[in-house]
C-alpha positions as CSV (number, residue, x, y, z in Angstrom):
1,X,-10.7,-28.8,-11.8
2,X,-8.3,-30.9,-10.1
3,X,-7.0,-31.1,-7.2
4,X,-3.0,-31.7,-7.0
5,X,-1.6,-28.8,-5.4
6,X,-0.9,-28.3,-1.4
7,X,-1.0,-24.9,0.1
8,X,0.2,-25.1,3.9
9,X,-0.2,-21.6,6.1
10,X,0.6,-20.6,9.6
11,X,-2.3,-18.7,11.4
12,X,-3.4,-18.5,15.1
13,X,-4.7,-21.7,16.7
14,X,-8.1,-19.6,17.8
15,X,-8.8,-18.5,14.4
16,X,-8.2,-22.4,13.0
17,X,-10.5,-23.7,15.4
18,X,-13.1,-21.0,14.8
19,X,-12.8,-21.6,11.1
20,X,-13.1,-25.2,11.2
21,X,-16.3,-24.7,13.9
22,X,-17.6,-22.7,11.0
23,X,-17.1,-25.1,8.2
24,X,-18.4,-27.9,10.5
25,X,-21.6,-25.7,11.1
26,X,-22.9,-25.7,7.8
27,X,-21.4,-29.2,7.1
28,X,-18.5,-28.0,4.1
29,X,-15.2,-29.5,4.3
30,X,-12.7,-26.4,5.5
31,X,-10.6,-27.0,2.2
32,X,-13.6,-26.2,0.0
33,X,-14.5,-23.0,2.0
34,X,-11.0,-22.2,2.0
35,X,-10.8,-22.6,-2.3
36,X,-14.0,-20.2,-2.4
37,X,-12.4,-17.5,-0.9
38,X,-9.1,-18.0,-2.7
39,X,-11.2,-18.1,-6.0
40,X,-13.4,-14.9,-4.5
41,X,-10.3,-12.9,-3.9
42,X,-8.3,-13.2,-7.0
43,X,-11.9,-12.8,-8.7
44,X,-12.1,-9.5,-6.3
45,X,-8.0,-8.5,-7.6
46,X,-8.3,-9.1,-11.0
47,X,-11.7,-6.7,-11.4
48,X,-9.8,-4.0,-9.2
49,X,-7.1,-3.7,-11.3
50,X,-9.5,-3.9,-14.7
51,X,-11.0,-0.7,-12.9
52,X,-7.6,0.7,-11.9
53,X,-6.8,-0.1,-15.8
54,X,-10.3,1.8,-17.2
55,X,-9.7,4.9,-15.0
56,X,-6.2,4.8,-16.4
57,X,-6.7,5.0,-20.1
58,X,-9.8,7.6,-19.5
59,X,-7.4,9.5,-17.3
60,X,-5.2,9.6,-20.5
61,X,-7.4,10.0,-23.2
62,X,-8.7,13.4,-21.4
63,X,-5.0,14.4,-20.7
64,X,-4.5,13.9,-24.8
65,X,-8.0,16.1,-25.4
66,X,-6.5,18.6,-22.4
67,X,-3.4,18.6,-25.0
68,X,-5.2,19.3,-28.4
69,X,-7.3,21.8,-26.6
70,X,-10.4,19.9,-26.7
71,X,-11.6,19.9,-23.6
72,X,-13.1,22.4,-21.4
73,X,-12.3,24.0,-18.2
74,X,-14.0,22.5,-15.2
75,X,-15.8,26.3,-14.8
76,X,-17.3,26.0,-18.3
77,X,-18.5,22.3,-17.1
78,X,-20.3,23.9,-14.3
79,X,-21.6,26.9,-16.0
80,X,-23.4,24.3,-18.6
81,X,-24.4,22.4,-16.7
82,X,-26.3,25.0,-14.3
83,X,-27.7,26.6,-17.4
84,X,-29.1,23.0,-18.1
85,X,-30.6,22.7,-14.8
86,X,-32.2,25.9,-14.5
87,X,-33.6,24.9,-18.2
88,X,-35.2,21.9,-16.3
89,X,-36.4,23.5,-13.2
90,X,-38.4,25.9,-15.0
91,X,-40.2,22.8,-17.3
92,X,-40.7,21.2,-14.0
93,X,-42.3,23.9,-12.4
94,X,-44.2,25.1,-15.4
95,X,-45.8,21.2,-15.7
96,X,-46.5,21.8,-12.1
97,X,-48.7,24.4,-12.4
């Protein structure tokens, strides 16, 4: 990809020099580090807000079921699923013995 764009910043003389004692440990030129964690965080952003997006439209879609009266109260949830577990307790235990 190339390189023709300039980003300048203002940031604390102590965390420069740190940064660039970093860089020079591990022998990396600061602006490479620095494109890394540029690429890592909008990377980072843009799968946040794909998850912010999935919640969304599942958050809808169960409204719309809520709405058509296809869904089920959160006490019938738990009722089923404590019938299921007591189900698979008792094959547990009965393999056990």
């Amino acid at each position: 990809m190339a390189k023709e764009a300039v980003f300048t910043m203002k940031l604390e003389p102590e965390l420069r020099d740190a940064f660039m004692a970093e860089a020079e440990a591990v022998d990396r030129p600061a602006s490479q580090i620095v494109r890394e964690l540029m690429r890592d965080y909008v990377e980072k952003r843009r799968h946040d807000r794909g998850y912010r997006d999935f919640v969304a439209r599942k958050v809808e879609i169960a409204r719309r079921s809520m709405d058509a009266e296809r869904g089920r109260s959160g006490e019938d949830v738990e009722r089923s699923f404590a019938e299921r577990a007591a189900v698979w307790s008792r094959r547990i235990s009965e393999n056990d013995e």
